[in-house]
N, C-alpha and C positions, 0 to 999 in steps of 0.2 A: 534805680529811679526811672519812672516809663516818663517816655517822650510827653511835650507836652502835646496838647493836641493842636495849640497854634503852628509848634515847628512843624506836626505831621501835617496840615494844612499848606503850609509854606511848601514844604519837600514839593507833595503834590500836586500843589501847581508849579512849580518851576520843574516838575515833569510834562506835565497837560502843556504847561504853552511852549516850551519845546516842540512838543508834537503839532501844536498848530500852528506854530511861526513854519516850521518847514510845510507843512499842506498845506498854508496860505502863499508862502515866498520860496519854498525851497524850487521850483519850477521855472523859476525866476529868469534861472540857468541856463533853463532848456528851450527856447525861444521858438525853436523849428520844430519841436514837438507838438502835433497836433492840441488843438483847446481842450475836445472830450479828452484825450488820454491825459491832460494837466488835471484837468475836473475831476477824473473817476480815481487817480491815484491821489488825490486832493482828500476822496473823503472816505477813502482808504484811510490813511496816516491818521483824520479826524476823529477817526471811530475811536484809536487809542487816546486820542484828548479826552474824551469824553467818559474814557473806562478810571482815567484819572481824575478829571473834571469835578463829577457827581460826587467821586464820596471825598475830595479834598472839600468841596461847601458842606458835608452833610456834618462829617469832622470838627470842621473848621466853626458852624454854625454853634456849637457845644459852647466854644468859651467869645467866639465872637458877632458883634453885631453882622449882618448881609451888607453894612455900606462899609464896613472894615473889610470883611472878605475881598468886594468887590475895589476897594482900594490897593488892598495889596496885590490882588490879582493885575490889576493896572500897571504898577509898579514894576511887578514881578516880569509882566510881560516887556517889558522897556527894558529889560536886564538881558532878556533873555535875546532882544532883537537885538541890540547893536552885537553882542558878541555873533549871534549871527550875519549880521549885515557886515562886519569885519571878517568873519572865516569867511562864508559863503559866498557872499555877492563881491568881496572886493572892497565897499565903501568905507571911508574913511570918516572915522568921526570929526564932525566940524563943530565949533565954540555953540552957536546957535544951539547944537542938540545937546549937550554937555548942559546948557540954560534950562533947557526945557528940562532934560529930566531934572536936575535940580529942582524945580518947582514941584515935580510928581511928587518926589521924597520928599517934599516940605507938606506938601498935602496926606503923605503920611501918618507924616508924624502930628500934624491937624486932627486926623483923622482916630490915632491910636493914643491920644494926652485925655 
């Protein structure tokens, strides 16, 4: 049975913003690192968001609306930060952001009824 094209959509974007959580925040880190060397490896790493990006909406557009895409892609992104913001940066999730994404996934699921 082949993939659906929503989960192949899904996949590729919680690949894509992987790659752009770390080119926006992965730098985070590096604080004494000159700005250009953060910028130019910045969009370095973006170039693969974007090699994901593109054909996860082009995919994605087949069974779903662009304000679905772009919801999940929201979503998706909020998944993919905190587990980053916990490995990488250190931060601890607090109730307040636990709230808010709840509200994302509620507008989800608004979004996909």
């Amino acid at each position: 049975m082949p993939i659906d094209d929503r989960l192949k959509a899904a996949g590729l974007l919680l690949l894509s913003n992987t790659f752009m959580t770390v080119a926006w925040y992965g730098h985070l880190r590096f604080r004494k690192a000159p700005l250009l060397l953060a910028v130019l490896a910045s969009w370095g790493i973006a170039l693969f968001e974007y090699l994901l990006q593109v054909p996860a909406n082009r995919i994605g557009y087949r069974m779903l609306t662009g304000y679905q895409l772009k919801i999940m892609q929201e979503a998706i992104t909020l998944v993919v930060f905190m587990v980053f913001a916990a490995l990488w940066l250190g931060e601890g999730l607090q109730a307040r952001y636990l709230v808010s994404f709840g509200l994302i996934v509620a507008a989800v699921v608004v979004a996909f009824r």
